[in-house]
Residue, then its C-alpha position, 0 to 999 in steps of 0.5 A: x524336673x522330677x525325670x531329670x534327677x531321677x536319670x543323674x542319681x544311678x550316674x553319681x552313684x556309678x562314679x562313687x563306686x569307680x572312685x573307690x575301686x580305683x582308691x582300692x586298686x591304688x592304694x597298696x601301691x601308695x602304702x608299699x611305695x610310702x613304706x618304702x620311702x619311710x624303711x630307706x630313709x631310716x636304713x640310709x640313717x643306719x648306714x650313715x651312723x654304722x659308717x661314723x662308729x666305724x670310723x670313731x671306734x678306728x680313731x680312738x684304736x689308733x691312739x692307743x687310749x682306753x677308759x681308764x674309768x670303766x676298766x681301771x688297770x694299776x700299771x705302776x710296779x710297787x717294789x714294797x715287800x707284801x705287795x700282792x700286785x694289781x689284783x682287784x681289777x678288770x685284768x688281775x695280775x699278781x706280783x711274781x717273787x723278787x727275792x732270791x732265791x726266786x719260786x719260778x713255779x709259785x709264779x707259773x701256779x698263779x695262772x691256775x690250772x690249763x683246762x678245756x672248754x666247749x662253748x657250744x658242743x657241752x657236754x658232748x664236747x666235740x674237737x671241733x669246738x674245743x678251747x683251751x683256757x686256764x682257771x683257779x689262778x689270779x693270772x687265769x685270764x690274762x694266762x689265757x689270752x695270752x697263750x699261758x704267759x704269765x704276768x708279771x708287774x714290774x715286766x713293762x711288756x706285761x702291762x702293755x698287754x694288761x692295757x691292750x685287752x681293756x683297750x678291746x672293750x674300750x674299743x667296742x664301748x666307743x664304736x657304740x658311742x658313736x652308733x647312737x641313734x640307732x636301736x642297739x640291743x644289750x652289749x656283748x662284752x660287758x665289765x670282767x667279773x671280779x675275782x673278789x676278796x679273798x684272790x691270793x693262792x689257794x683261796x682262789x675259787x677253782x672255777x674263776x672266772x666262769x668263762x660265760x662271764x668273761x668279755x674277751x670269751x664272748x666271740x668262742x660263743x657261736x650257736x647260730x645257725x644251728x639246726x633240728x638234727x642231732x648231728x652236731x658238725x662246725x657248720x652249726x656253730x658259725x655266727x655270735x650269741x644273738x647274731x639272728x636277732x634285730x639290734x645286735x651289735x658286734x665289732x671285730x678287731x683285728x691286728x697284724x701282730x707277730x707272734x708272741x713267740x718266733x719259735x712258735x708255728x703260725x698255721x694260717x698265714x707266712x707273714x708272721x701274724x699271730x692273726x689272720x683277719x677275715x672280713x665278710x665273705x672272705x674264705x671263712x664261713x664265720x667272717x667277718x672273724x679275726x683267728x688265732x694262728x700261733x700254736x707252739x712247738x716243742x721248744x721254748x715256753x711249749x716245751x713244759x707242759x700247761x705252759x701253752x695253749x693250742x688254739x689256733x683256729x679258734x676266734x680272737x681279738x687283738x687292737x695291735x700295738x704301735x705300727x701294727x694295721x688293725x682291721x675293724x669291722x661294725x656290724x649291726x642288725x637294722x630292725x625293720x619296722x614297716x609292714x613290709x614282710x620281708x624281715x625282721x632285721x636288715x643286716x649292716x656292715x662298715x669296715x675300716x682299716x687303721x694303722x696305729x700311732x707310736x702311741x707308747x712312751x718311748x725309753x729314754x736314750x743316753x746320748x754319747x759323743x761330743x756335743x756343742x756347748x749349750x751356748x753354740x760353739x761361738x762364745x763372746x770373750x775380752x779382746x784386746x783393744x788400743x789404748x789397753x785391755x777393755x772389756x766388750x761392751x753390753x748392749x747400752x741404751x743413752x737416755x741424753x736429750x734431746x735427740x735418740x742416739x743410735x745403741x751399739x750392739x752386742x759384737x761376739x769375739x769368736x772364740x777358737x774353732x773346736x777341731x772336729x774329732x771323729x766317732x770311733x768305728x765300732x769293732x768287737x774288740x770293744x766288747x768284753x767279758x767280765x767275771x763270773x758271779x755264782x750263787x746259791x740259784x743264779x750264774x751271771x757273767x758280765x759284760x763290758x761295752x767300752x765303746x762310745x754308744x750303748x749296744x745291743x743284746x743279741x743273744x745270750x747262752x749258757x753252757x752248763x754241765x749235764x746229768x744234773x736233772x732236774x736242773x733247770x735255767x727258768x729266767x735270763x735277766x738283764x741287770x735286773x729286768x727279766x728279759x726270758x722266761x721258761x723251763x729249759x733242762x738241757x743245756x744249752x740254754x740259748x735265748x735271744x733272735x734266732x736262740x733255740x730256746x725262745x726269743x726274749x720277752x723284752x722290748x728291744x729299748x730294754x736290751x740295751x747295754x750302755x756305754x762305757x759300762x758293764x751289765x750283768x747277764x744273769x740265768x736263774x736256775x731252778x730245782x737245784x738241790x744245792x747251792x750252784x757256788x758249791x757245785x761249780x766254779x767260773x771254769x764250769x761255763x767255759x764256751x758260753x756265748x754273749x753276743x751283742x750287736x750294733x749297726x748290724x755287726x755281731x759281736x759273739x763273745x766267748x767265756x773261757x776262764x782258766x780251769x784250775x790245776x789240780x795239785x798233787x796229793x801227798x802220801x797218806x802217812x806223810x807229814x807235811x808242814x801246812x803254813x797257817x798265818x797268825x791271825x791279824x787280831x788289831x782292832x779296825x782293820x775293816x775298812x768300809x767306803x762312803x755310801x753310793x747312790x744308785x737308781x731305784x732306791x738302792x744305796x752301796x757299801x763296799x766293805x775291805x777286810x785287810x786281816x789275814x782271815x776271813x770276817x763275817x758281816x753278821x749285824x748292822x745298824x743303820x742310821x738314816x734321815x729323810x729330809x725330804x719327808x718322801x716317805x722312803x723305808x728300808x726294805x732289805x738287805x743284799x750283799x756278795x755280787x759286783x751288783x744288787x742283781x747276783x747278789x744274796x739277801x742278808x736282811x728283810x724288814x719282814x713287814x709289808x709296812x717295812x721299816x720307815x722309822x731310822x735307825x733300823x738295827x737288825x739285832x731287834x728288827x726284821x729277819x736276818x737271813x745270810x751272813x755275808x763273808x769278807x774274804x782275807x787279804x784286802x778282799x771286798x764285799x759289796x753291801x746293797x741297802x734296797x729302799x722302797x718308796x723311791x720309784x726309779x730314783x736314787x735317795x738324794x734325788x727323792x729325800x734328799x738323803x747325803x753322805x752326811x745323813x749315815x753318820x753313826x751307822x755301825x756293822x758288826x763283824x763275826x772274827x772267830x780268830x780273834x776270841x780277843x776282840x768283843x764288839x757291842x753291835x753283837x756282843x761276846x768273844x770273837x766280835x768287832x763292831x765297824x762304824x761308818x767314816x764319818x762325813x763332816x757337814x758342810x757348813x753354810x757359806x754366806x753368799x753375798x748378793x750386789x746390791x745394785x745389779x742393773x739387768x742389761x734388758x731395757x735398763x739404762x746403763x751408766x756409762x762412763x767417761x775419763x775421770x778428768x772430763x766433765x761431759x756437757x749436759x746437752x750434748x747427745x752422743x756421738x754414734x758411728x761419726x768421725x771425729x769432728x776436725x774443729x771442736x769448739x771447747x766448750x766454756x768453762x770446761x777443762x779439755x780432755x787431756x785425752x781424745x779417743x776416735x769413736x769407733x764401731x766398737x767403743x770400748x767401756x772406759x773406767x769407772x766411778x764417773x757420774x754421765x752427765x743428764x742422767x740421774x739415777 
């Protein structure tokens, strides 16, 4: 026994040891294979949740939507004198000058000044690496995302691009939304810095905004992957600030946008894109990166210096706008937590491609032609029916027992057949010009579209005389809507497709020239040392073009006013008779029409003078009343042009708060600025109150405000002729006070409501019968059946004198008649 055990103990222990070599061998391979398992699982994870961001960070850039929350932006334009403009938010953008004469280079400092950064080479500051922005402006950073364009609130396009840089942040926030899960590290693009209290012209700090602490400015930063030698060389700078680490998170957004100008070059591609998008390994070292190709020339907004930036080459970020495909592409650093050693970090990537919605509001239309009446174009009418004129009947419900009786129905007399009328063909010949405006800094001439529908402003150019330096056009308005912006100092100035100094900066709803009306083309100039009414008359614009289009028809429409003939001077020393009129000195011969209502709280006034000299509107108190408690105020005064566009100021209230208490006299309130002189011999002046607080809607809209409201509102007029005449707006000799025509108010009119009115719906209507004929009360009444050959009289009932045959039109017989079985 003792032998047996001694031989079994050297075997187990042989097994033992080949156990643990076999487990020793197996082992690493059962790790690497466990490991692997557990690092694909978690990398499959990655990719699936990498794929989800992608897909919702291209969802939610389609639709045009940003977090209004985390990156408030106030894009509604408040018209109140003293409004600084959207300041205190994620992209500032300060309110440009509205009252004329306008400060085109007050609007172009808000942008601050242009300067060069060097993101990755400073200070050794290599051209390779080289960034153009702006600072020390309210505008620095929209100036420089923009190419040096500067904002301007009540510019519609402005504020689509104000919404489009937060929609970028928005974008990244959401595509980490929907990465959740997975170990992301710090976010890139963080909240914009706030440009602070004290944020208006020279209180700007001169180093706003520290370009590190900008979100947009994030992608410029590209120090990977970099190397130990002292040669600095682009090949250095290829990928983002943490681009080598586990976590990084990044997303690329990139649109097809055209160029924010057609004279503009675009240096990477023919299609027109300010951007070409690059996704990974695609012909650029830095990819997956979106470029910057536009880069000006030397016309338009690149003709002055600082007015834009060169940058193309350089990184960029665009979410596009409606219509245009976007590029997105997701990338994250996978960390790898398994003890592999193969890497820190596996890198993922998920692209997407999107084309966005219509996602902004479209402009509302006037629809022009015949349309049909609301009701169709079959209308029910009386007919003539046997027996004498009845009226068709409404649709008549019978509640006589015992059984239900068929109801007529409601039989529509067609009424005659409209003829059909034709649209006019559009030709040029409905396409005018009007006169020309000329004040102390503007020039506008009119246009008059007398065709059917609304037609479009194709190109606009003025032709001004030369070897007045420095004179410059810096701005083209539509009506009032700023439609160009620039500095062009040779004439001509030409705007519009194809024009040589720039395309307009409107959205094409906005160039629009209604029907059957007249618009204002008006050219801001800038730098005149005189007033341009002293220096030139309508005949100095000869050969300016307006031309506007439709349906693919230009229309070029040329100025040609007469110039005037030059009258012989007599001899010096020859006495001449001069006829001078003696002035008209009885009282009240200015005349003043009722007020009219326009849009945007504008309110006019024409004024006539029908004396033989010239009277000077100098003063005016203005009764006014808000019965709708909408909070409107009186904010200035213009007068002098067919529109509030190209006419002067006469008065402001000179306060931000503005004048909300009637009557506003201006003898004792506000500043006035301009007297406004009424020609002789029933010339007119046009007089334009401006009202803030009404938004786009005229005051009887939006306070309710009628003719009648103005009564005892007075207009002092200077008569230097007429030292005879004293008024008590302005006092003293040689003045005259005008009251505004009084509107009666109507009075209420009592309106008398039936007091039984029965509602043909579900209603049972009492249906008369003959005044003579009693109808037996229970007999149902006949419906579509002949009439019977052999009644019976019923007894003790009279028979009808007359019997009318039912037809399938029965007709409502007279009135005053009770129907049997039936109590109301």
């Amino acid at each position: 026994m003792s032998i047996h055990d001694t031989n079994e103990r050297p075997v187990q222990r042989q097994k033992q040891g080949q156990t643990l070599a076999e487990f020793a061998l197996t082992l690493p391979l059962l790790l690497l294979l466990l490991f692997g398992i557990i690092e694909f699982g978690r990398i499959f994870q990655a990719w699936v949740t990498l794929q989800n961001s992608a897909r919702a960070a291209a969802r939610y850039t389609s639709t045009g939507q940003w977090d209004s929350v985390q990156y408030p932006l106030n894009l509604n334009f408040d018209d109140t004198i003293g409004w600084p403009g959207d300041l205190n938010s994620v992209v500032p953008c300060e309110a440009n000058d509205y009252i004329p004469p306008f400060d085109r280079q007050a609007e172009l400092d808000q942008r601050g000044t242009n300067a060069t950064i060097y993101p990755n080479t400073a200070p050794s500051n290599m051209a390779f690496d080289a960034v153009e922005v702006f600072q020390g402006g309210t505008e620095s950073i929209y100036a420089t995302w923009y190419g040096g364009d500067d904002c301007d609130p009540a510019n519609p396009d402005d504020q689509e691009r104000r919404k489009d840089m937060v929609r970028i942040l928005s974008i990244y926030d959401e595509a980490r939304i929907g990465a959740a899960g997975l170990g992301l590290g710090d976010a890139i693009l963080q909240t914009p810095p706030a440009i602070g209290p004290t944020y208006i012209g020279a209180n700007v700090d001169p180093n706003y905004p520290d370009p590190t602490t900008v979100p947009w400015y994030q992608i410029w930063y590209r120090p990977v992957p970099g190397d130990d030698n002292a040669i600095l060389e682009a090949s250095d700078f290829i990928s983002p600030t943490g681009s080598d680490q586990p976590g990084w998170f990044d997303v690329m957004v990139c649109s097809s946008s055209r160029v924010l100008l057609d004279t503009n070059n675009v240096s990477g591609n023919a299609a027109g894109s300010r951007f070409s998008s690059f996704p990974p390994q695609a012909g650029d070292a830095r990819s997956p990166v979106c470029v910057l190709e536009e880069e000006p020339t030397s016309v338009g907004l690149g003709a002055a210096p600082n007015n834009w930036t060169e940058n193309a080459g350089v990184p960029w970020l665009d979410p596009g706008g409606p219509g245009d495909t976007v590029h997105i592409v997701v990338t994250f650093n996978h960390p790898l937590v398994t003890p592999l050693g193969l890497a820190s970090y596996l890198q993922l990537q998920a692209r997407r491609t999107v084309i966005n919605e219509t996602f902004r509001s479209p402009r509302a239309l006037d629809l022009t032609g015949n349309l049909p009446s609301p009701g169709g174009s079959i209308v029910g009418t009386p007919t003539d029916t046997p027996g004498g004129a009845t009226n068709t009947p409404t649709e008549t419900y019978t509640p006589v027992p015992p059984s239900p009786t068929n109801t007529p129905t409601e039989t529509l007399t067609p009424s005659p057949t409209p003829t059909f009328t034709a649209t006019p063909v559009f030709t040029c010949g409905t396409q005018s010009l009007g006169n020309v405006t000329i004040t102390a800094n503007t020039v506008s001439i009119e246009v008059v579209n007398s065709y059917t529908q609304a037609v479009n402003l194709n190109q606009a150019a003025l032709v001004w005389p030369t070897g007045l330096n420095p004179l410059a056009v810096t701005r083209v308005r539509l009506n009032s809507l700023p439609i160009w912006s620039g500095n062009d100092a040779n004439p001509a100035t030409t705007v519009g497709f194809g024009g040589a100094d720039g395309p307009f900066s409107a959205l094409p709803q906005n160039l629009q020239l209604p029907a059957n009306s007249a618009s204002q083309v008006t050219f801001e100039f800038f730098n005149n040392t005189q007033p341009l009414n002293t220096l030139f008359g309508a005949h100095d614009f000869n050969t300016s073009t307006i031309q506007v289009e439709l349906g693919g028809t230009l229309c070029p429409l040329t100025l040609n006013n007469p110039t005037p003939t030059p009258t012989n001077t007599p001899n010096v020393g020859t006495a001449t008779n001069t006829f001078t009129p003696t002035p008209d000195c009885v009282p009240g011969l200015i005349g003043l029409s009722p007020v009219s209502y326009e849009p945007a709280g504008v309110v006019r006034i024409t004024i006539t003078n029908f004396r033989n000299v010239p009277a000077i509107l100098n003063a005016v108190n203005i009764f006014w009343q808000d019965p709708n408690n909408s909070g409107v105020r009186l904010r200035e005064i213009f007068g002098g042009g067919t529109q509030l566009g190209n006419s002067q100021p006469i008065w402001n209230s000179g306060s931000p708060a503005q004048d909300a208490n009637p009557p506003t006299n201006s003898t004792t309130e506000g500043t006035w600025t301009n007297n406004l002189v009424i020609p002789p011999f029933g010339g007119t002046a046009n007089l334009f109150l401006v009202f803030g607080g009404a938004g786009g809607q005229s005051l009887d809209v939006v306070a309710g405000i009628q003719p009648w409201h103005w009564n005892g509102s007075q207009f002092g007029f200077a008569l230097p002729d007429c030292p005879g005449l004293t008024g008590t707006l302005v006092g003293g000799p040689g003045n005259e006070t005008i009251p505004l025509p009084i509107i009666n108010t109507p009075t209420p009119t009592l309106t008398l409501t039936p007091s039984n009115t029965f509602t043909p719906s579900n209603t049972p209507t009492i249906t008369p019968t003959p005044s003579n004929t009693f109808t037996p009360s229970v007999t149902p009444t006949p419906s579509n059946t002949p009439t019977p050959s052999n009644t019976p009289t019923p007894s003790n009932t009279p028979t009808p004198t007359h019997t009318f045959t039912p037809s399938n039109t029965p007709a409502v017989t007279p009135t005053n008649t009770i129907q049997a079985g039936f109590v109301d």
